[in-house]
TORKOL-4160 file (C-alpha; in steps of 0.2 Angstrom, whole numbers, padded with zeros to 4 digits, m for minus):
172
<pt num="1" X="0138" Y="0102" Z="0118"/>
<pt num="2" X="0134" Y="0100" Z="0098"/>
<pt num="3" X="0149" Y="0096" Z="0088"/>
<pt num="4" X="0148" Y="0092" Z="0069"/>
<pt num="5" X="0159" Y="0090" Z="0055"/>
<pt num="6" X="0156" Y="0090" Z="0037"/>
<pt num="7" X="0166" Y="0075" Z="0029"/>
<pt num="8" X="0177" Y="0074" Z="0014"/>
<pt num="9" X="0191" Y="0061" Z="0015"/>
<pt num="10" X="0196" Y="0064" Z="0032"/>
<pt num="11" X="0188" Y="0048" Z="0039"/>
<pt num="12" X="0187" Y="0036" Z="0022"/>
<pt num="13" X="0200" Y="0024" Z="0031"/>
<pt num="14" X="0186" Y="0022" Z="0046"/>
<pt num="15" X="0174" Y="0020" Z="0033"/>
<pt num="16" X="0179" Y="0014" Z="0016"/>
<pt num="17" X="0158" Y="0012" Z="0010"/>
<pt num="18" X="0157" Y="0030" Z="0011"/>
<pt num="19" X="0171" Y="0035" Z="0001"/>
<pt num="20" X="0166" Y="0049" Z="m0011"/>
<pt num="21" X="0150" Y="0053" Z="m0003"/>
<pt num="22" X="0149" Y="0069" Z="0009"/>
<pt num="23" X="0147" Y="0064" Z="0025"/>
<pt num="24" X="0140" Y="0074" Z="0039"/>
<pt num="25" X="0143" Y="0070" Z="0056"/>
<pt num="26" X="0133" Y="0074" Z="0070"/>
<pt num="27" X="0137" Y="0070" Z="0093"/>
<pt num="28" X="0126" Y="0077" Z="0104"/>
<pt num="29" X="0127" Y="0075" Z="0121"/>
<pt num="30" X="0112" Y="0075" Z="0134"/>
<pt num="31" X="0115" Y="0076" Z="0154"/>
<pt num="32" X="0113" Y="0058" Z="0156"/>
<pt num="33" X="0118" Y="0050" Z="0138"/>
<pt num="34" X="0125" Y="0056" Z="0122"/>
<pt num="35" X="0117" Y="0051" Z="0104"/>
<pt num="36" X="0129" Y="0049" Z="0090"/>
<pt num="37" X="0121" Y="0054" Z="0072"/>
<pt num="38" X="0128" Y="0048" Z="0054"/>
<pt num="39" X="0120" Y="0055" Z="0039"/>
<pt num="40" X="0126" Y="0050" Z="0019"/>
<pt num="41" X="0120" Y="0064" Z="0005"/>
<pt num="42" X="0112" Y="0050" Z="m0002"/>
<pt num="43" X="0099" Y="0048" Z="0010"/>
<pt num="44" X="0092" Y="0066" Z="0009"/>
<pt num="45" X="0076" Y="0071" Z="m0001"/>
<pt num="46" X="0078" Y="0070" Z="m0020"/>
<pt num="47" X="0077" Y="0084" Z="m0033"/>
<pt num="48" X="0060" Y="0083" Z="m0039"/>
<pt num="49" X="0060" Y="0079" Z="m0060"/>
<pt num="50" X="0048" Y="0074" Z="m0072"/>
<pt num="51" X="0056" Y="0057" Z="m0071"/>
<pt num="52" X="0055" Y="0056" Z="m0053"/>
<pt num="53" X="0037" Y="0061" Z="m0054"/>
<pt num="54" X="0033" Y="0048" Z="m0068"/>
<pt num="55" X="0043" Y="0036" Z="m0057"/>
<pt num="56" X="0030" Y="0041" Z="m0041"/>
<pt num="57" X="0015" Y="0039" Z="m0053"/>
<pt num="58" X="0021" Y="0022" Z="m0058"/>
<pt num="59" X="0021" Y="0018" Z="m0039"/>
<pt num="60" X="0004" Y="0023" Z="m0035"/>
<pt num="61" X="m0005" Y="0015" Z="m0050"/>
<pt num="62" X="0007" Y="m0002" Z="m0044"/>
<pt num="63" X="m0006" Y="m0002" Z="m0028"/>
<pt num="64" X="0008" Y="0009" Z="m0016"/>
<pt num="65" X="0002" Y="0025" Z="m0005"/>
<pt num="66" X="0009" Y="0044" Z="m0011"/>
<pt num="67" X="0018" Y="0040" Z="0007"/>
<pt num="68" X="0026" Y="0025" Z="0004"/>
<pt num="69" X="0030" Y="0030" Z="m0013"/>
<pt num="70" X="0038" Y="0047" Z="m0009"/>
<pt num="71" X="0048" Y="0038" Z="0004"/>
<pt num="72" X="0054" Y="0022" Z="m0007"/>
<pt num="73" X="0059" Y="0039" Z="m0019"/>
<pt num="74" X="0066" Y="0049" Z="m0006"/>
<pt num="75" X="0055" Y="0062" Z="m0011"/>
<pt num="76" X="0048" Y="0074" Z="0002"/>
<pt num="77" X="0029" Y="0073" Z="0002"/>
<pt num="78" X="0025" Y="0091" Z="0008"/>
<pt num="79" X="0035" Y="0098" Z="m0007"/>
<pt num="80" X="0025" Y="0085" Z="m0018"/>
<pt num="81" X="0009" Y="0095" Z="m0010"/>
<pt num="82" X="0014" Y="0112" Z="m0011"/>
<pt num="83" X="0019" Y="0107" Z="m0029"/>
<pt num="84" X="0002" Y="0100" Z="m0030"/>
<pt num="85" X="m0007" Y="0117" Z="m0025"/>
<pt num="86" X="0000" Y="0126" Z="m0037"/>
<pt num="87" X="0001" Y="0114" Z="m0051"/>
<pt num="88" X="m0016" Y="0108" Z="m0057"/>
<pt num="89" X="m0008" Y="0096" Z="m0071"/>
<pt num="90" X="0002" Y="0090" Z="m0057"/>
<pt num="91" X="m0012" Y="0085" Z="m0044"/>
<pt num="92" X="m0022" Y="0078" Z="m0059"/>
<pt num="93" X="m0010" Y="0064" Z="m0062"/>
<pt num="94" X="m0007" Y="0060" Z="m0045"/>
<pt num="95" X="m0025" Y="0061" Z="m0044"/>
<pt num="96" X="m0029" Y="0048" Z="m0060"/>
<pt num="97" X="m0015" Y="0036" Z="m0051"/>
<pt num="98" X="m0023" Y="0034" Z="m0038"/>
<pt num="99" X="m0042" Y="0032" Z="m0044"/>
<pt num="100" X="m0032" Y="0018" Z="m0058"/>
<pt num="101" X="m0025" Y="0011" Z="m0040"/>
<pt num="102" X="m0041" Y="0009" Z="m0036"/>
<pt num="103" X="m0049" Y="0001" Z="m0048"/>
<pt num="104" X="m0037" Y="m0013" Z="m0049"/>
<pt num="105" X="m0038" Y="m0016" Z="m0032"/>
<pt num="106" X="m0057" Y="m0017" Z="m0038"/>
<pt num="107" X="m0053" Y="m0029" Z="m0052"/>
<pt num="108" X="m0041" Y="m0042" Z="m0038"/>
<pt num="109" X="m0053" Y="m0040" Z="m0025"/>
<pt num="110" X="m0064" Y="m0048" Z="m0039"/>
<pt num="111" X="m0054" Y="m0062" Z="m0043"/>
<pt num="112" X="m0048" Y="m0065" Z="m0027"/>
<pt num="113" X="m0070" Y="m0068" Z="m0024"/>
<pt num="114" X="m0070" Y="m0078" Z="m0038"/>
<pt num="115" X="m0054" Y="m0089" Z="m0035"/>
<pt num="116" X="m0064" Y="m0092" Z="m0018"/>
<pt num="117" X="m0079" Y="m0096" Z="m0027"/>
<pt num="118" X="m0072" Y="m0107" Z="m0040"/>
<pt num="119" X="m0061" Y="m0116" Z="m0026"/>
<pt num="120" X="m0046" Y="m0114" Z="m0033"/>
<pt num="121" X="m0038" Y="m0105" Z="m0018"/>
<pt num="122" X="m0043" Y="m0106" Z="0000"/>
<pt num="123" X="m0044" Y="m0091" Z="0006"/>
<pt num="124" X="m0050" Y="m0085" Z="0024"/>
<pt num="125" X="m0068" Y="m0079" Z="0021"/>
<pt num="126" X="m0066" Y="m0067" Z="0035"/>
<pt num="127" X="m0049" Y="m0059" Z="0029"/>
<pt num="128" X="m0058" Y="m0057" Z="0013"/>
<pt num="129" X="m0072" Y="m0047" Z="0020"/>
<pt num="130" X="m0061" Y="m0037" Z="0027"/>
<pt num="131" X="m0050" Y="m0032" Z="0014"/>
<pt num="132" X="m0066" Y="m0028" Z="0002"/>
<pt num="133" X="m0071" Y="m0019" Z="0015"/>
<pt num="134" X="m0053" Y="m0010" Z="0014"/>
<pt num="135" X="m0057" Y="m0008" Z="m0004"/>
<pt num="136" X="m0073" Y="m0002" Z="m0004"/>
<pt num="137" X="m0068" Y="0012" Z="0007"/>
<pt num="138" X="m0053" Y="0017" Z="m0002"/>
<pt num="139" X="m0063" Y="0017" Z="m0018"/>
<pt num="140" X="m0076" Y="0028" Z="m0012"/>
<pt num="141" X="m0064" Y="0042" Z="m0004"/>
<pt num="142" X="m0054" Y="0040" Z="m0023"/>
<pt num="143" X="m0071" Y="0040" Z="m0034"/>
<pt num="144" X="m0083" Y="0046" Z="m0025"/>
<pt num="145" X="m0094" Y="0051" Z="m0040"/>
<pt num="146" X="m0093" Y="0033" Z="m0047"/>
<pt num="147" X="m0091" Y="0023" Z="m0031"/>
<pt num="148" X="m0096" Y="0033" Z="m0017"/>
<pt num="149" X="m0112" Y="0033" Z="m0005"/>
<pt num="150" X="m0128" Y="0038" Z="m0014"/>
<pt num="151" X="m0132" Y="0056" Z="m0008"/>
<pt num="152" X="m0151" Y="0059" Z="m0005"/>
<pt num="153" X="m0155" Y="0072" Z="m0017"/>
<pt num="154" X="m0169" Y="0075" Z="m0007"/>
<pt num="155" X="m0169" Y="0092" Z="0006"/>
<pt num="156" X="m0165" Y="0112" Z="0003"/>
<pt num="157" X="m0148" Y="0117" Z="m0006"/>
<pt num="158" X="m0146" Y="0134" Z="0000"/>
<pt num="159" X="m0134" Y="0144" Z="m0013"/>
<pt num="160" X="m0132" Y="0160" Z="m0019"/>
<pt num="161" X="m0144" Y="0171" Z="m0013"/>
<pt num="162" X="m0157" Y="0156" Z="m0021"/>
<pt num="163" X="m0166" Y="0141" Z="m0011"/>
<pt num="164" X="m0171" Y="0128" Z="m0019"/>
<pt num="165" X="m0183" Y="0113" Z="m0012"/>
<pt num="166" X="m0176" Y="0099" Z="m0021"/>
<pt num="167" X="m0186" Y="0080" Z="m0020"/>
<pt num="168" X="m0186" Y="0064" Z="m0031"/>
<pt num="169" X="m0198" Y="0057" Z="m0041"/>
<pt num="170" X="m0202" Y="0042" Z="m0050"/>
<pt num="171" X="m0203" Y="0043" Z="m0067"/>
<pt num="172" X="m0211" Y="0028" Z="m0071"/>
């Protein structure tokens, strides 16, 4: 049995913190228990605005995920993906967030290094590796072109109807 109930005013007295709010209420009941659900408009998913999106970039840049961002925002990642396909400007500046999240955590990872160094603060040399590790990956998926493994230009590229047998030289 599934019962619900959209509420107005009819249950402020029980809960005077959600006065004004709609209030849906949901019981289901299973064979061998019943689960109670209460839901405030509030919580759902956001409208998406430019504001909002400023406000999701200004996350991402702080060092936050698109995840934990969308979700402090309570905005819905898949629309922020579909909106993302089929808004280049859009993607872009997600995108530039991210590779400027990046490159601070490049920038602290380097202080952190040279906090250690200078003594100042005692950190764990092995928690350290780690994190640079951490970095280093997440600045290579981000900036590939910049930060990313070397590719060995070396080999055959096979393109459009053309080969090409493509090796390195030394110029000097």
């Amino acid at each position: 049995m599934l019962v619900c109930l959209l509420y107005g005013g009819l249950l402020a007295g029980l809960y005077p913190q959600a006065r004004g709010a709609s209030f849906l209420y949901v019981k289901y009941y299973i064979y061998t228990h019943s689960l109670t659900y209460y839901a405030i408009a509030e919580d759902y998913m956001a409208k998406l605005t430019t504001q909002r999106i400023d406000a999701l970039t200004a996350k991402i840049m702080d060092g936050h995920s698109l995840a934990r961002a969308c979700t402090e925002l309570k905005i819905s990642r898949a629309n922020i993906y579909s909106r993302m396909a089929e808004d280049a400007d859009l993607e872009r500046q997600i995108r530039v967030a991210q590779q400027q999240s990046a490159e601070k955590a490049v920038e602290e990872l380097d202080e952190l290094y040279q906090q250690r160094l200078r003594g100042e603060k005692d950190y764990d040399p092995n928690v350290l590796r780690d994190y640079a590790t951490h970095v280093r990956w997440k600045v290579g998926k981000l900036m590939p072109d910049r930060f990313g493994d070397q590719k060995n230009r070396a080999g055959v590229e096979i393109g459009d109807g053309t080969v090409k047998i493509v090796w390195e030289t030394d110029a000097s």
